[in-house]
MITOR-363474 format. One record per residue: x, y, z of N, C-alpha, C, O in turn; residue in three letters. Coordinates in steps of 0.1 Angstrom, whole numbers, plus 2048, in hexadecimal, padded with zeros to 3 digits. Each point is the difference from the previous one (the first is absolute). Example, Ala and Ser with C-alpha at 12.3 -4.5 7.8 and 13.67 -1.06 7.14 Angstrom:
// residues 2
8847C784E7F780C80080980C80080A800807ALA7F280B7F280980B8007F880B80880580B801SER
This chain:
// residues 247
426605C678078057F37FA7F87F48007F47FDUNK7F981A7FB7FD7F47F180A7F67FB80C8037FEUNK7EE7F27FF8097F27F88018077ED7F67FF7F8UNK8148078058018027F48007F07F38067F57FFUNK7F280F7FC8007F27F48018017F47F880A7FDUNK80F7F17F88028017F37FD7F67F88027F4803UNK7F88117F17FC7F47FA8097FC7F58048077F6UNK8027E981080B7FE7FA7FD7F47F37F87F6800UNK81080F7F57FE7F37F48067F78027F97F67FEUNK81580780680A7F580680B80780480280C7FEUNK8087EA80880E8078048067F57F67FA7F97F8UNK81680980D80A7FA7F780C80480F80280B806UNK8057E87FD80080280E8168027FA808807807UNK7FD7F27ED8098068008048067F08097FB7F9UNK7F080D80580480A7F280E8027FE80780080AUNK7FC8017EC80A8047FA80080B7F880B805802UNK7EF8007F77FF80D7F87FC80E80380380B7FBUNK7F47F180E7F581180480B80580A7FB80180BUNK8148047F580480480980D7FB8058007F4800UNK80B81180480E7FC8087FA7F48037F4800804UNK8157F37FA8007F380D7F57F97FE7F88027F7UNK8067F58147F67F58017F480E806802809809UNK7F07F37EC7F48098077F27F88057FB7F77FAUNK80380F8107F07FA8037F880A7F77FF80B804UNK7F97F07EE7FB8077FB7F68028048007F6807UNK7F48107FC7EF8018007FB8087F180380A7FBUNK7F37EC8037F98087F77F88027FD7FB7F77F9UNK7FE81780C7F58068087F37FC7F18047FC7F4UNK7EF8058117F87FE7F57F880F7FE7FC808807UNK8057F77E97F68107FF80C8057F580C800802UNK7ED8047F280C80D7FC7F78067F47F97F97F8UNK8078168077F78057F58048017F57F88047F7UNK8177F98068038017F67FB7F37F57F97F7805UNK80B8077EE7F87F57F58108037FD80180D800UNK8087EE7FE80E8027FF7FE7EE7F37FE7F4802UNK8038177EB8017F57FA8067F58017FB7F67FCUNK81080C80C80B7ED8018017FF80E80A7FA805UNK7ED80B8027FD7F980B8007F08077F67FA7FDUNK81280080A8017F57FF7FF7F980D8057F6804UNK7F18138067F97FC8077EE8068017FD80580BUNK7F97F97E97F78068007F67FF80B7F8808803UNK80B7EB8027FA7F880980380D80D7F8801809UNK80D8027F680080E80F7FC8107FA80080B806UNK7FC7F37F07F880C8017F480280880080B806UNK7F47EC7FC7F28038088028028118057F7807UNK7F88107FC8028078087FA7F680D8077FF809UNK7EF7FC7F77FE7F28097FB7F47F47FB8037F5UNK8087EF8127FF7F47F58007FA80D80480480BUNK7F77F07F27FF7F68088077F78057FD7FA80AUNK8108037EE80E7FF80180A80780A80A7FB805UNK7F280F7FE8088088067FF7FE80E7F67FC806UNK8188067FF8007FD81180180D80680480A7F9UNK7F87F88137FC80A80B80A8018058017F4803UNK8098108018077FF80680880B80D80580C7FEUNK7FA7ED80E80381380A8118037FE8087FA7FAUNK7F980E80B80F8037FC8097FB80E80C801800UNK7EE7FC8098037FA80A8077EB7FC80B7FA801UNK7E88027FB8037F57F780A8017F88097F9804UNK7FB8107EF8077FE7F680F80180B80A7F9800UNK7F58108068128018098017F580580C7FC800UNK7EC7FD8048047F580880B7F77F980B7FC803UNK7EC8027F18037F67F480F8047FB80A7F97FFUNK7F681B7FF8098017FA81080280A80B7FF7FAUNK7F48048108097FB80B80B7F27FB80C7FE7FFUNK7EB7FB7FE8087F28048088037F580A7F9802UNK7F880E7F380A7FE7F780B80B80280A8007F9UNK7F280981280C8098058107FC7FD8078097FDUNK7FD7E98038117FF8007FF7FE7F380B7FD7FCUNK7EB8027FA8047FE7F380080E7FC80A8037F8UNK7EF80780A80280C80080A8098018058097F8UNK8007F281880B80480480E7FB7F680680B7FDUNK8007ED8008087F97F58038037F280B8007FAUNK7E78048007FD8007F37FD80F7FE8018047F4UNK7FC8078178018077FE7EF8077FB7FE80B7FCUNK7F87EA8077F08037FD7F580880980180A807UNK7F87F17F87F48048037F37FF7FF7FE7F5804UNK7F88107F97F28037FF7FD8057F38088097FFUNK7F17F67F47FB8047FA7F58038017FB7F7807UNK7FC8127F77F07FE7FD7FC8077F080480B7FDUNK7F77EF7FD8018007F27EC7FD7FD7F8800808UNK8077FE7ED7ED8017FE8047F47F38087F77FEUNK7EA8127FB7FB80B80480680B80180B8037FDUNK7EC80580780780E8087FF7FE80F7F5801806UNK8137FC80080080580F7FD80D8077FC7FF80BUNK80680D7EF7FA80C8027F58028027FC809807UNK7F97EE7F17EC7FD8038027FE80D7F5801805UNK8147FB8047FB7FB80C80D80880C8067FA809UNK7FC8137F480A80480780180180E80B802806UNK7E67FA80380380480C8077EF8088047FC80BUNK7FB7FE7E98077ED80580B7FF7FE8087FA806UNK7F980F7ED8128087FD80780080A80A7F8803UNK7F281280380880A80B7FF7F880E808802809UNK7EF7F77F78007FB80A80C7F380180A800807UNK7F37F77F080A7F97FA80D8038028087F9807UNK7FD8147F280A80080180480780B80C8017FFUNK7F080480B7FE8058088077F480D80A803807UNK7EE7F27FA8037F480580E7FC7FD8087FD808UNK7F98027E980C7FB80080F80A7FE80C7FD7FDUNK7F080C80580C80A8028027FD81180A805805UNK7EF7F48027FF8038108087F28088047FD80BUNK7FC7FA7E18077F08038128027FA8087F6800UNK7FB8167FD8068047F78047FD7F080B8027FBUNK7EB7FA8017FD7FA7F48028097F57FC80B804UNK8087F57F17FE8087F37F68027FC7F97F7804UNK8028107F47F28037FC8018017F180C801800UNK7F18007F48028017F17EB8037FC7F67F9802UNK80C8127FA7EB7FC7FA8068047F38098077FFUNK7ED7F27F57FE7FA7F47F68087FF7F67FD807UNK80A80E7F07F48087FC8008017F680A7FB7FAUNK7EC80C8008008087ED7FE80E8037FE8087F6UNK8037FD8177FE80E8057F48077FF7FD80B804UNK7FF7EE7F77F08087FA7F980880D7F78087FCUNK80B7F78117FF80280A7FD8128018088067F9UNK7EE80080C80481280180A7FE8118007F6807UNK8058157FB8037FF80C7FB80580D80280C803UNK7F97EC8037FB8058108057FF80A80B7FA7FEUNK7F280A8118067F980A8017F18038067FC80AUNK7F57FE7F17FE7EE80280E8007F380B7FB804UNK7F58097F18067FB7F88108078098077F7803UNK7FC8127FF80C8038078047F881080B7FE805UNK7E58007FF8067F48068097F480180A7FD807UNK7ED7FA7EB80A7F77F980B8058008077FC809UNK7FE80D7EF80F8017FC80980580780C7FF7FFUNK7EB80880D80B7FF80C8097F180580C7FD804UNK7E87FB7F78087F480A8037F77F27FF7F4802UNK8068117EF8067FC7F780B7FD7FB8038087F8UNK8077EB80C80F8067FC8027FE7F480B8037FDUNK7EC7F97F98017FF7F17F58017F67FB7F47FFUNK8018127FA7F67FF7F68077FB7F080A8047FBUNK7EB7F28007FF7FB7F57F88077F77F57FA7FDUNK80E8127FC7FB8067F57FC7FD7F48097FE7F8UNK7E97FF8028037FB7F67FC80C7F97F8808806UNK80D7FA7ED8008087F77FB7FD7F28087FF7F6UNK7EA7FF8087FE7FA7F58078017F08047F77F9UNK7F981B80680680A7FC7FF80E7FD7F58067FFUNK8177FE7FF8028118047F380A7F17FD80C7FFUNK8017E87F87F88087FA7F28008047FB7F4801UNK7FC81A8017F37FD8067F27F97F87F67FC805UNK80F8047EA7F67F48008007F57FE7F57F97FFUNK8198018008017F28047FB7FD8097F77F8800UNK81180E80F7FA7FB80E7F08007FE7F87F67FFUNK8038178017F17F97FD7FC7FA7F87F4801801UNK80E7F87F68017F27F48007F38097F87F7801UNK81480B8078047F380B7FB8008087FE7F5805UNK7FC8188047F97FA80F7F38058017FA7FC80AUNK80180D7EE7F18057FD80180E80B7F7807802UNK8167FC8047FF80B8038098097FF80B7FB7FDUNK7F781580580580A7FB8147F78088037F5804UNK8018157FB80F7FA80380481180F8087FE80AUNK7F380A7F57FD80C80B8047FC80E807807808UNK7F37ED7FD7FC7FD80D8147F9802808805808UNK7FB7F57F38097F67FF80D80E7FC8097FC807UNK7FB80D7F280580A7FF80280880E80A805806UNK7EA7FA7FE80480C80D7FD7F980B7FE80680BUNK8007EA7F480A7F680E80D7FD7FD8067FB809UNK8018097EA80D7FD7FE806810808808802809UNK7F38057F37FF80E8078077FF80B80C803802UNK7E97F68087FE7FF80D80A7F580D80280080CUNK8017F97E780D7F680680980A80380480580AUNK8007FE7E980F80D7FC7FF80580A8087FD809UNK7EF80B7F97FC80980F8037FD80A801809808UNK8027E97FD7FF7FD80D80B7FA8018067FD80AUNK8007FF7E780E7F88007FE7EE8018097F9800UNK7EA8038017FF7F47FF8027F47F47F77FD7F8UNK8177FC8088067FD7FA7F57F47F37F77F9805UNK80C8067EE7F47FF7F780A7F17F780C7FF801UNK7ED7FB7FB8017EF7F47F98097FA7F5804805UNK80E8017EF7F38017F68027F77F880C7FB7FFUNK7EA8017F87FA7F17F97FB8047F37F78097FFUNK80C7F17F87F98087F67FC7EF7F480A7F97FEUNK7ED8037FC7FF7F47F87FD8037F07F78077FAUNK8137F28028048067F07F47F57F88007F4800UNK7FA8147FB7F57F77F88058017F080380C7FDUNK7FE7EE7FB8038027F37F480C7FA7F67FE807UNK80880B7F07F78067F77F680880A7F78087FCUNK80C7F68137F380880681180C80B80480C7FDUNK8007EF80B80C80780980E8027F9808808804UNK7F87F27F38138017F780280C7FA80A8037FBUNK7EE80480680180C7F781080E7FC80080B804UNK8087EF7F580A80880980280D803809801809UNK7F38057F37FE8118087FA7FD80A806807809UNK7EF7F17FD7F97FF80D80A7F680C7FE7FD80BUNK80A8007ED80C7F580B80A80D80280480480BUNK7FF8027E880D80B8047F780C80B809807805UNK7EC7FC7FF7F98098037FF7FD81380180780AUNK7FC7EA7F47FD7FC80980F7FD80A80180180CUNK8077FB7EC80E80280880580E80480580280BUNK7FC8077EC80280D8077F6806807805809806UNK7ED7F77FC7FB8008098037FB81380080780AUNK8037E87F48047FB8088168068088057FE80BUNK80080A7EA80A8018047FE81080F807805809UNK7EC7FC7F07FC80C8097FF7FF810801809809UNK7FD7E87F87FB7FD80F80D7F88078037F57FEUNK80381280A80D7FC8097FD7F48098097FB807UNK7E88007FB7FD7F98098007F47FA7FF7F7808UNK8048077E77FA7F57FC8117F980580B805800UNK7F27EE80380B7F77FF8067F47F780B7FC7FFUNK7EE8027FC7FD7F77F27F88027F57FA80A800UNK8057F07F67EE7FE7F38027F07FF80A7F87FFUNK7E88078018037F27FD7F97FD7F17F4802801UNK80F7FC7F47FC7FD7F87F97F37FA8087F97F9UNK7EC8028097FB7F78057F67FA7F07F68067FCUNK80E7F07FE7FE7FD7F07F17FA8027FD7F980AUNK7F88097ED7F37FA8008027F47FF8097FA7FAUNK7EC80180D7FD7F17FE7F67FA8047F8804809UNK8077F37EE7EB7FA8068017F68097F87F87FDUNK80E80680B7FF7F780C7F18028087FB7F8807UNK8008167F57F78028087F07FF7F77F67FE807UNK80A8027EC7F87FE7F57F47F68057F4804801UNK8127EF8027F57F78067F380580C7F57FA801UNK80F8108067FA80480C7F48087F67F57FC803UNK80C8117F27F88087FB7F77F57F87F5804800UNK80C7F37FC7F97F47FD7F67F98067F57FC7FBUNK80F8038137F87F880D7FB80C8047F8800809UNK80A8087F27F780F8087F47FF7F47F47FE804UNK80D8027F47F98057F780980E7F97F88097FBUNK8117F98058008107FB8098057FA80C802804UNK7EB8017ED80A8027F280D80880380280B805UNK8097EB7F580C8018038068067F68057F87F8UNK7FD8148058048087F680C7FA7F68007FC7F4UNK80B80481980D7FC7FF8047F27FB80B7FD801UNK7EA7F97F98017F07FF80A7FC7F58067F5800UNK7FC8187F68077FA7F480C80A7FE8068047F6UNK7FB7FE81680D80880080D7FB8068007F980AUNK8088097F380E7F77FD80880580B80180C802UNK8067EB80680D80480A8098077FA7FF7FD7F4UNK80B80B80F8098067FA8097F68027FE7F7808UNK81080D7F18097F87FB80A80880E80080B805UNK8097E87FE80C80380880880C7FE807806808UNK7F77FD7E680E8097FA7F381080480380C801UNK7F37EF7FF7F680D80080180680A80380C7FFUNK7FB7EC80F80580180B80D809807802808808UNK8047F37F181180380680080B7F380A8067FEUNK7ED7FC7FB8088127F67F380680980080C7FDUNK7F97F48097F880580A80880580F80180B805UNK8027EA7FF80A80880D80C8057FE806804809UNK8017FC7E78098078027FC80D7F98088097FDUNK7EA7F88017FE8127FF7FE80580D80580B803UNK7F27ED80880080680981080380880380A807UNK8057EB7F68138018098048107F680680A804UNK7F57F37EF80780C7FB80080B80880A805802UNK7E88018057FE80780B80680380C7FB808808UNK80E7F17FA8077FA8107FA7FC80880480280CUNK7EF7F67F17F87F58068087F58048097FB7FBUNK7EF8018148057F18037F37F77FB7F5802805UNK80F7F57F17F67FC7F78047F080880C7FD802UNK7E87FB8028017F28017F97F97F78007F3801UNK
């Protein structure tokens, strides 16, 4: 039987954010998106030299041992990028494996994905997706990730479809995402999808700034400002206006 292998950027062995509970994050290397406030650019190239090999045989091993924290806390498995979808058939296998340990599964996408049989693979064995939603207006999103927003529209589609329960994520940039017709647009859009279980509204910040530096690579976003806590919170309460569960 082929040894499936993924090329991994690092794990993060007990997460807290990407997902319910204590998570074994992975996060796969490779993503085509150029996502302006990207704050891991370092996982965009699709192989680097940095990057670990890893079979999916290996990562369960590893990720086993943290089963009773899982179990307690209520976690599981992330796989997050990047895009993890560049490498769907490690996806599916992955999660595949660990649906078999009875593990939770959560993937971290931007959806940009079309859908095939590899990709319905994955989400067969998905008990959560992390949607991120740059935004609902189509030339912003292409502003933010250099590509159309189409592909990401009709994988939100495709969740709904199958009933696979959705985190959508959305990151409030001052002057580029705040827009408010495009926040009121974007919440009633989102009220459309029965599957969503949360929004996370998730405030800019350059924590990640230093990395586009060591890359070399002009950082658009350098002199742009975090939003303010009050900005924040009149932000989720347009989306609660909605009868969102806003975190």
């Amino acid at each position: 039987m082929k040894e499936i292998v993924g090329k991994i950027h690092s794990v993060e062995t007990c997460g807290a954010v990407d997902g319910p509970g204590i998570r074994y994050v992975i996060f796969a290397q490779g993503c085509p998106l150029r996502c302006m406030y990207c704050h891991n650019p370092d996982t965009w190239a699709r192989d680097t030299e940095n990057q670990s090999m890893m079979s999916v045989e290996a990562l369960l091993e590893d990720i086993v041992k943290y089963k009773s924290y899982f179990k307690y806390s209520g976690g599981g498995i992330t796989l997050t990028g990047g895009e993890p979808l560049l490498q769907k058939e490690f996806a599916a296998a992955l999660f595949k494996a660990a649906k078999r340990e009875g593990i939770h599964t959560a993937l971290d996408t931007s959806g940009y994905d079309i859908i095939d049989d590899t990709t319905r693979d994955v989400l067969a064995h998905t008990d959560l997706v992390l949607l991120d939603f740059k935004s609902i207006n189509a030339d912003i999103f292409r502003q933010v990730t250099g590509f159309p927003i189409d592909n990401t529209l009709s994988f939100a589609d495709y969740l709904l479809e199958r009933n696979i329960p959705v985190w959508a994520r959305f990151v409030l940039v001052p002057n580029l995402t705040d827009n408010e017709k495009d926040l009121h647009a974007l919440a009633d859009y989102l009220t459309q999808l029965s599957n969503i279980e949360n929004v996370g509204i998730v405030p800019f910040h350059q924590m990640g700034a230093y990395k586009w530096l060591n890359l070399g690579i002009n950082y658009k976003l350098k002199d742009t400002r975090v939003p303010t806590a009050e900005e924040t919170g009149r932000v989720r309460e347009i989306f609660r206006g909605y009868g969102l569960t806003v975190k």
